[in-house]
C-alpha positions in Angstrom: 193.3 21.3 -97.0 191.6 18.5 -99.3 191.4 15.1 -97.9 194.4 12.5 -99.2 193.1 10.2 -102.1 192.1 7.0 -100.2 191.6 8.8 -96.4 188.8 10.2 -95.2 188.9 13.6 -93.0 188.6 11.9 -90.2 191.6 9.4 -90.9 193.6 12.6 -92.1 192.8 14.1 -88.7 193.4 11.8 -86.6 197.1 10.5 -88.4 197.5 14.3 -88.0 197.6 14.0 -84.1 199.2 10.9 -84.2 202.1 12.0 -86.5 202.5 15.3 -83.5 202.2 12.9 -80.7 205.7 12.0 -80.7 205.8 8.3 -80.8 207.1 7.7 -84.0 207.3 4.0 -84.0 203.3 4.1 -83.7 203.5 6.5 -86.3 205.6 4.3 -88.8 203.4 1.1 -87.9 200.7 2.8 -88.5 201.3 4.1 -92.2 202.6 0.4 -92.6 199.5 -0.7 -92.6 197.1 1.9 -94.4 199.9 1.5 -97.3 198.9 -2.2 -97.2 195.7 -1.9 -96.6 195.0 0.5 -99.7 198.1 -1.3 -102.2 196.7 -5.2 -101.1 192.8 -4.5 -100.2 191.8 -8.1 -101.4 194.5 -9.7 -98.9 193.9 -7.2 -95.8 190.4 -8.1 -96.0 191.2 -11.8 -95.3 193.4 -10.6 -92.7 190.8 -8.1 -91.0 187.3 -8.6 -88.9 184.8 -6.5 -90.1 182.1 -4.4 -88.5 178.3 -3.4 -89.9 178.0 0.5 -89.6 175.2 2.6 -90.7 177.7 3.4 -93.4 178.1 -0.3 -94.1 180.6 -2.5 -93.6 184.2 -1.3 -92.1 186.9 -3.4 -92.0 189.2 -3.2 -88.7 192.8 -4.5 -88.9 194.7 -4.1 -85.6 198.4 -2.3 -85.6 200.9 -5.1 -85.5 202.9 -4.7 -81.7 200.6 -1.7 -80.9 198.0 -3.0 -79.1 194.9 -1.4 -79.1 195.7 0.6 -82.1 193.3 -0.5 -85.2 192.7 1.2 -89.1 189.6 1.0 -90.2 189.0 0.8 -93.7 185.8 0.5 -96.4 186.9 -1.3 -99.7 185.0 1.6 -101.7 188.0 2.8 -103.0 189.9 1.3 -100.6 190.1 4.0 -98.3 190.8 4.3 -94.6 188.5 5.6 -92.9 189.5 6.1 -89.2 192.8 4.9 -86.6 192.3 4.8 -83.2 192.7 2.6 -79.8 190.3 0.0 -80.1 190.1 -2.8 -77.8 
């Protein structure tokens, strides 16, 4: 299967697992805010802390009332690029 337009493999697979996990409140929240993230990049940025990879830099926006649940996100595109607990 070919990666989404705007997630990467990883972000793909790990929404996958997510989606099959059974808590589809987590779920929901969670596609709230790629959906955001990728329709409203300039404002998600302002609303994001950001993180200096090897890849460069990666935006982290945490999962409104699902703590420690965070999308991370690269505005090349925008694209998400991983969700995952994240303290």
């Amino acid at each position: 299967m070919s990666p989404t337009p705007g997630y990467s493999e990883v972000a793909n697979s790990q929404l996958d697992e997510i989606e099959n996990g059974g808590d589809a409140d987590l779920y929901d929240a969670i596609l709230d805010v790629c959906e955001f993230v990728l329709a409203e990049p300039g404002k998600a940025q302002s609303r994001s802390s950001a993180l200096t990879t090897a890849e460069g830099i990666r935006f982290r926006f945490a999962v409104p009332g699902h703590y420690p649940h965070k999308i991370f996100w690269s505005s090349d595109g925008p694209r998400i690029e991983a969700v995952f607990p994240y303290p």
